[in-house]
Phi, psi and omega in degrees: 000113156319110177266195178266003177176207189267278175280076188252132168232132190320184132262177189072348167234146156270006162082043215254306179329331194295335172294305194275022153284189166291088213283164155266146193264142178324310193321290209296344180284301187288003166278334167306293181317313187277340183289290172334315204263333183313296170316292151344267203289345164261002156271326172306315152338283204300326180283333162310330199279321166309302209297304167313313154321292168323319202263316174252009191291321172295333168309285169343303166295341185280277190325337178243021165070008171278103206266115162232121183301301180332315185279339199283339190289306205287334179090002202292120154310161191286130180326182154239237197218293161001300166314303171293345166267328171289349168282342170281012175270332173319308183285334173291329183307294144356304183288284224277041134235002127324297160307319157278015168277311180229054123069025156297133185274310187308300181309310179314312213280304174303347168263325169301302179310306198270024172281326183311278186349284205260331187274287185253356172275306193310310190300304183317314209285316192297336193278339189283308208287325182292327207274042201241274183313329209252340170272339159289327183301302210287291190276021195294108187265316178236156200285332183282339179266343173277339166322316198264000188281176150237150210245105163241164217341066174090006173231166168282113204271006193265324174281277200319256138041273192292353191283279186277323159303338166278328181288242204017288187300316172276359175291341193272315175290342154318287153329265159335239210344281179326316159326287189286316169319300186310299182311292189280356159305301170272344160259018145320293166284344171271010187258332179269345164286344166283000000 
């Protein structure tokens, strides 16, 4: 149909119709949305994770017998286990963008679980093991008691440490939330489908 101008209205309407169409049901808006913000947080993940990376390469280069002076320079302490179970959280990132492709309540469900797991037991155990340290740093009466924390290059390495765990923790808590949304959206529908 041609129109007749810049503002042309048919006959017979007042151009009113537009109330009676269709909406979108809230579920897919908000899924659209938790899916978005969802993405987000697992790319904040992946950088978290480089930085850990960063952080275990010299251990990583020992194991694969490999000397590169620079990294032997820097002095980086040896990991803890901890460390290494928090890079499988990583892997998890993976499941939950599967899941926000074809919208499975089971993957989703299951990345919450293994974010609890591989995500936040490990930050918990690392926030127990630091805080010896990061409370003699904080509260520190005499100069001879900060002498005994340990020190990398001129920091508080317990402090650097407490640094990523709160960025970690709110990307994980983040993660959960967006998660748990996506999760009670789909099983909306899938519950009106029965």
């Amino acid at each position: 149909m041609a129109s007749k101008g810049l503002y042309y209205t048919p006959p017979g309407t007042d151009g009113s119709e537009h109330e009676h169409r269709q909406r979108v049901a809230s579920r897919y808006q908000t899924s659209a949305l938790n899916k978005s913000r969802l993405k987000w947080c697992i790319f904040f993940h992946y950088i978290l994770f480089f930085v850990m990376l960063a952080k275990l390469s010299a251990d990583i280069l020992d194991k694969l017998d490999i000397f590169i002076l620079e990294i032997e320079e820097l002095d980086i302490p040896k990991p803890l286990r901890w460390e290494y179970l928090w890079c499988i959280s990583l892997l998890l990132s993976f499941m939950a963008l599967e899941a926000i492709k074809k919208n499975k309540i089971s993957l989703i469900r299951n990345y919450m679980i293994g974010l609890v797991l591989f995500g936040f037991l490990p930050l918990v155990y690392a926030f127990s093991y630091y805080l010896p340290d990061v409370l003699v740093y904080v509260l520190h009466e005499e100069e001879y008691e900060i002498e005994e924390i340990h020190m990398w290059r001129g920091y508080p390495y317990g402090m650097l440490w407490y640094a990523f765990i709160l960025l970690a923790t709110q990307v994980h808590i983040f993660s959960m939330f967006f998660s748990w949304n996506l999760f009670k959206a789909w099983k909306r529908k899938v519950d009106r489908t029965d």
